[in-house]
C-alpha positions as CSV (number, residue, x, y, z in Angstrom):
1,X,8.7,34.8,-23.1
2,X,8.3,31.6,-25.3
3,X,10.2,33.4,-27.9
4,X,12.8,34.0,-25.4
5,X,13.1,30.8,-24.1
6,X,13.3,28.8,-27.9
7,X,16.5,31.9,-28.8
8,X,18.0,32.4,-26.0
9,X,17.8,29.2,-24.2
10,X,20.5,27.5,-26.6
11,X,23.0,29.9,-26.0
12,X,22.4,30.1,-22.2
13,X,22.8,26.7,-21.5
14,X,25.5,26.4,-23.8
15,X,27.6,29.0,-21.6
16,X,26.8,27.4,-18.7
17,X,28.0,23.9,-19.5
18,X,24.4,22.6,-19.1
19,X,22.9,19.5,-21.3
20,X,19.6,19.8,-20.8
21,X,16.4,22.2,-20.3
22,X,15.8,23.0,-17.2
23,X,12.8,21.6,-15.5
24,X,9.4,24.2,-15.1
25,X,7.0,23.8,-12.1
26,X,3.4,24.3,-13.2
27,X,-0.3,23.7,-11.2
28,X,-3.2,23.1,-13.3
29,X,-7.1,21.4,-12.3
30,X,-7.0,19.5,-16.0
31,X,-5.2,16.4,-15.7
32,X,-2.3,16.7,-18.0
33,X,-0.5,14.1,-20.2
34,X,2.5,12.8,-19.2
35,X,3.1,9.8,-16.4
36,X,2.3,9.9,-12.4
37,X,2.4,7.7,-9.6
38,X,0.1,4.9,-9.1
39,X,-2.9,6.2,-7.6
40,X,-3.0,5.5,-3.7
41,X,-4.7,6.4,-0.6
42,X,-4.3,9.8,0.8
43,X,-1.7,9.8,3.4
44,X,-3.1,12.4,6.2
45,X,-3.1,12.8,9.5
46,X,-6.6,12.7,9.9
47,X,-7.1,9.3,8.3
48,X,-3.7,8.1,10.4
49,X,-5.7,9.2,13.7
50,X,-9.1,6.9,12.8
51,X,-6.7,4.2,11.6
52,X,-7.7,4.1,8.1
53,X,-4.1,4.0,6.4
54,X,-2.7,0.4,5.6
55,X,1.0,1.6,5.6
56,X,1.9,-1.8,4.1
57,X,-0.1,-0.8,0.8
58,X,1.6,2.8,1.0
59,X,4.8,1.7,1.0
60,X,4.3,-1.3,-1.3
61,X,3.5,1.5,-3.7
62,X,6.4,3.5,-2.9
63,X,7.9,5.9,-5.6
64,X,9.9,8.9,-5.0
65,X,8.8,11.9,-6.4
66,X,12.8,12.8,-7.5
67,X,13.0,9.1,-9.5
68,X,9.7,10.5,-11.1
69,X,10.8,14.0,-12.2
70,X,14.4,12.1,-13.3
71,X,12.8,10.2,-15.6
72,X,11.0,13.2,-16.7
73,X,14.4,14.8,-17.6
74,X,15.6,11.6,-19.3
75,X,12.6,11.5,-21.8
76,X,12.3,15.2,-21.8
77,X,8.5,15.0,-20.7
78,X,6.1,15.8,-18.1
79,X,5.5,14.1,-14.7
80,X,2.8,14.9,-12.3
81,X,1.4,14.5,-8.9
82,X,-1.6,15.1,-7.2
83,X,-3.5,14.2,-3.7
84,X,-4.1,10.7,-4.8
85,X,-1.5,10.4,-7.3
86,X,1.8,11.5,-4.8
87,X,3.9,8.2,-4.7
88,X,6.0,9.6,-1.9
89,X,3.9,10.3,1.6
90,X,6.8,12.2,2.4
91,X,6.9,14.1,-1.3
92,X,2.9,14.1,-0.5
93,X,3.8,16.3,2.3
94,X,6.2,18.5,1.1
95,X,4.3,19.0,-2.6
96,X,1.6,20.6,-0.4
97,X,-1.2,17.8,-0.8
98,X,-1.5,17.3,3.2
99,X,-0.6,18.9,6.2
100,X,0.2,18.4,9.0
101,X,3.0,15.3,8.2
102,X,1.7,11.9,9.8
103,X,3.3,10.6,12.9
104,X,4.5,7.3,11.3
105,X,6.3,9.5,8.7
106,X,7.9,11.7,11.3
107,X,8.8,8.2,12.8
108,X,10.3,6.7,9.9
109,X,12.5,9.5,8.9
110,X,13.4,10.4,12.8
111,X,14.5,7.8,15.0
112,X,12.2,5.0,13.9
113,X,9.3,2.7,15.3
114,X,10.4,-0.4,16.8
115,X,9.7,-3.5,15.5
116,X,8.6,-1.9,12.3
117,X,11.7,0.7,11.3
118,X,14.5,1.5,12.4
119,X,14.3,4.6,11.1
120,X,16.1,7.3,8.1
121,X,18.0,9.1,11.0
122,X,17.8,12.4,9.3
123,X,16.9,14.3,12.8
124,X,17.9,12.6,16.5
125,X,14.1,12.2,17.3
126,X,10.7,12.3,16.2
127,X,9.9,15.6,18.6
128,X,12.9,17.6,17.1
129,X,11.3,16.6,13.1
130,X,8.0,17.5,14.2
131,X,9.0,21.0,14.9
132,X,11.3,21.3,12.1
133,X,8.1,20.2,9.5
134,X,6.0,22.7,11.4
135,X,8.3,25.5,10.6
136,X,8.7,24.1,6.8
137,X,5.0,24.3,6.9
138,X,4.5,23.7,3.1
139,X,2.2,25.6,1.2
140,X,-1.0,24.0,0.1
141,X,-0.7,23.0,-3.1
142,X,-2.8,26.1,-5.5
143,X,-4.3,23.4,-8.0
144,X,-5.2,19.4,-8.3
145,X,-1.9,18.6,-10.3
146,X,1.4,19.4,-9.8
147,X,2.9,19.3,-13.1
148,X,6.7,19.0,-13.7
149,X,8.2,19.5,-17.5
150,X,11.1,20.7,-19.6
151,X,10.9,24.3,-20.0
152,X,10.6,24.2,-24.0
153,X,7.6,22.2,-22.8
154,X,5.5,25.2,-21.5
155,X,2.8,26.7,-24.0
156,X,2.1,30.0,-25.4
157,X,1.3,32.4,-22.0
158,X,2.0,29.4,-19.9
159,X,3.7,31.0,-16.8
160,X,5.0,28.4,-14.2
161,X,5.8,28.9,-10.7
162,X,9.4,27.8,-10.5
163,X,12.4,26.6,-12.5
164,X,14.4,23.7,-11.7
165,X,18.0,23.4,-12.8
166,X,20.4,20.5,-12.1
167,X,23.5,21.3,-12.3
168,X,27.2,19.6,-11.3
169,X,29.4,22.8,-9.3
170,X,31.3,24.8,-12.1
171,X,27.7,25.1,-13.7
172,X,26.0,25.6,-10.3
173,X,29.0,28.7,-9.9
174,X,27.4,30.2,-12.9
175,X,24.2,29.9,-11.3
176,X,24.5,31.1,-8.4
177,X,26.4,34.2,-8.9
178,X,23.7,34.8,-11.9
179,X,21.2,34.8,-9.5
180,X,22.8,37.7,-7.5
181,X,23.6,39.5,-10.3
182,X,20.0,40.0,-11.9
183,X,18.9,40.8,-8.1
184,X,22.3,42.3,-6.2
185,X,21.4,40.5,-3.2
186,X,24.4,38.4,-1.9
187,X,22.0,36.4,0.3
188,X,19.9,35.2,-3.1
189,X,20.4,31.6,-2.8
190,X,19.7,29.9,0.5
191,X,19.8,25.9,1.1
192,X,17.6,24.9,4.2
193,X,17.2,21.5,5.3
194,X,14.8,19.3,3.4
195,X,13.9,16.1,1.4
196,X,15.1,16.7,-2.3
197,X,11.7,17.2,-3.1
198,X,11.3,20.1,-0.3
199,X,14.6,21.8,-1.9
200,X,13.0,21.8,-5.2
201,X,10.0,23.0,-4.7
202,X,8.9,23.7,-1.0
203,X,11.8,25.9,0.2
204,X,11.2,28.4,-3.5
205,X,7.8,28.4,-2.5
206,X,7.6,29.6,0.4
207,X,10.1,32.1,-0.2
208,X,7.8,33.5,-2.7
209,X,4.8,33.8,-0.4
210,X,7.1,35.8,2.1
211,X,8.4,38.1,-1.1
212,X,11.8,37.0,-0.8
213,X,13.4,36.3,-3.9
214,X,15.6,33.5,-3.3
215,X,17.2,30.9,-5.8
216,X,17.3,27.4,-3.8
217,X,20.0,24.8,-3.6
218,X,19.1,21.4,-2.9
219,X,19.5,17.9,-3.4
220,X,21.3,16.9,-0.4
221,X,18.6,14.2,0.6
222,X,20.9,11.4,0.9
223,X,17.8,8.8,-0.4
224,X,17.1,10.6,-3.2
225,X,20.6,11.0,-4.5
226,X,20.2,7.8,-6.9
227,X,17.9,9.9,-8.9
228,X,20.9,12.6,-9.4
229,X,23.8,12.1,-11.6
230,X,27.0,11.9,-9.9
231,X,28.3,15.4,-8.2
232,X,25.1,17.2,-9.3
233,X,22.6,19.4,-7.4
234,X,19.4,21.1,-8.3
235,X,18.9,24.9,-8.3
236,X,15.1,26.2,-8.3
237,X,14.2,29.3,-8.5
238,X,11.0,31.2,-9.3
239,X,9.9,31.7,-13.1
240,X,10.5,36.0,-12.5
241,X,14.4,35.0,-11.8
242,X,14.6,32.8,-14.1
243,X,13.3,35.4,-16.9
244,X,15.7,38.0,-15.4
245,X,18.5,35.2,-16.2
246,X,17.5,34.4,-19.5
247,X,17.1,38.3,-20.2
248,X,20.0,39.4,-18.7
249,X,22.9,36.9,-19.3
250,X,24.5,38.7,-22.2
251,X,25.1,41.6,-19.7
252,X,27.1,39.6,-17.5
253,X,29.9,37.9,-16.9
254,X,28.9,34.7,-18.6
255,X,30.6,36.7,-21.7
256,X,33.5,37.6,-20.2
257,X,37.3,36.1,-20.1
258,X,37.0,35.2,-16.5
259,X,33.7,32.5,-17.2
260,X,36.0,31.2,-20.1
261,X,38.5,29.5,-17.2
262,X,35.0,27.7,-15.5
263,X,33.6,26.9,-19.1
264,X,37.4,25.0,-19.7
265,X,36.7,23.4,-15.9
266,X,33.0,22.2,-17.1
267,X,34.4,20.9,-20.3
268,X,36.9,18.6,-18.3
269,X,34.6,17.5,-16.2
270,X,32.3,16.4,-19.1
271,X,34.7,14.5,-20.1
272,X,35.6,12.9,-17.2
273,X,32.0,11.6,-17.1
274,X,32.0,10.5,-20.4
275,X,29.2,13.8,-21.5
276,X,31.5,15.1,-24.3
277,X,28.8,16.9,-26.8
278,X,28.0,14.8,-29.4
279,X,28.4,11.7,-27.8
C-alpha cells in the first residue's frame, strides 16, 4: 500500500483540489516522536467523585486536541495523545482515554455551573448531554498513544485505523460521492453530533466496531473552528475506504468531463483564498 500511497497519492489529491496529505490515525504502546500535550492529571470520573481533580490546573493547561493535529498538518508531522498526555478533558473523552465523561464537563459544555461557567450551550441541559455521551459511548482507546500523522508518514506495513481529510466543499463533493462509489451505499457518509474531535475520530470508530462502513463528516464544533481554515471540513474514514479510493479513483468519475466543471470551481476558490499552486 506504501507504494500506492507515494504514486498515486500525487495524482489523487491533485484531482481533488486538495493541498495537502491527508492526516492517518494510528495506536501504538512505544511513545512516538513528534509533539503532545503537556502532561496532566487524568480527567475521570472516578477521581472527580473523591475530589482529586484541581479543575483550575486542568484548564490552566488547556489545549485542544484539533489546534494540536492543525499544527501537525502545518509542519507535516506527528501529534499524539495519551491518558496523561490528552490536553482536552473533553478530547480525553472522546479519544477513548476515560469513560464515563465527568459531571463538570457535562456542565461546562451543557448549560453551565454557576458561579464558575456559564456554560458552551451546545445541548439545553446537562441531563439531555449526559444521555447523548452515553449513546456516543467512545471506544476505549486500543493502545497508550494515539498518534496522528500525514499519511506519507506511515511506515512499511504500517496500517492505521482511519484517514482524515480536510477539505473546503467542491473537494469535500469529490469525497463524498468517492466514498459511495467504491462501496454503492448512498448512506456512506453520516455526520452525527460531536466535538470536532468526536467527528474525526470517535463517530469512524465506532462505525467500524458495528461493521458499518461509513466515511464521517465533521468539524462543525463551533470552538474548534479556529483550528480549520476558513469553509473547510474534515472527512475521516477508515484506512480499508481510503485504499478502495486510492485504488479505485481512475475508475471513476474524477477522470471524467463532468469533475472538470468542480476542478474549475476548486481552482476559483483557491484563488480566492490566496492558495494558487505555487504560491
Amino acid at each position: 500500500m506504501q507504494g500506492l500511497v507515494s504514486g498515486s497519492m500525487p495524482e489523487f489529491l491533485d484531482l481533488l483540489g486538495l493541498s495537502e496529505a491527508p492526516m492517518a490515525l494510528c495506536w501504538t504502546d512505544e511513545e512516538p516522536a513528534g509533539f503532545a500535550p503537556e502532561p496532566g492529571q487524568p480527567p475521570t470520573r472516578e477521581r472527580e467523585e473523591r475530589g482529586e481533580i484541581d479543575w483550575q490546573e486542568v484548564f490552566g493547561n488547556f489545549s485542544c486536541v484539533i489546534g494540536h493535529i492543525w499544527r501537525a498538518r502545518r509542519k507535516q508531522t506527528a501529534a499524539y495523545f495519551s491518558a496523561e498526555r490528552y490536553g482536552c478533558p473533553g478530547g480525553s473523552f472522546f479519544l477513548g482515554f476515560h469513560s464515563p465523561q465527568t459531571r463538570t464537563i457535562i456542565n461546562y459544555v451543557s448549560s453551565g455551573t454557576p458561579g464558575w461557567s456559564e456554560g458552551e450551550r451546545y445541548c439545553e441541559s446537562p441531563e439531555s448531554l449526559a444521555r447523548v455521551f452515553d449513546l456516543i459511548d467512545p471506544l476505549p482507546a486500543p493502545a497508550k498513544y494515539c498518534v496522528v500523522k500525514p499519511v506519507t508518514m506511515l511506515g512499511e506495513g504500517e496500517e492505521p485505523e482511519l484517514v482524515m481529510f480536510f477539505a473546503r466543499p467542491e473537494s469535500l463533493c469529490g469525497l463524498h460521492q468517492l466514498a459511495c462509489f467504491v462501496t454503492n451505499d448512498p448512506e456512506v457518509v453520516a455526520s452525527p453530533w460531536a466535538a470536532a474531535c468526536g467527528g474525526l475520530v470517535t463517530w469512524p470508530r465506532t462505525y467500524l466496531a458495528r461493521g458499518m462502513r461509513r466515511a464521517v463528516v465533521g468539524g462543525w464544533d463551533p470552538s474548534a473552528r479556529k483550528f480549520f481554515k476558513t469553509d473547510e471540513l474534515s472527512f475521516t474514514v477508515p484506512w480499508g475506504m481510503f485504499s478502495d479510493m486510492l485504488r479505485r479513483y481512475p475508475e471513476s468519475f474524477l477522470k471524467m468531463h463532468t469533475w472538470e466543471t468542480t476542478r474549475r470551481k476548486i481552482d476559483r476558490s483557491r484563488k480566492a483564498w490566496g492558495e494558487e499552486k505555487g504560491k
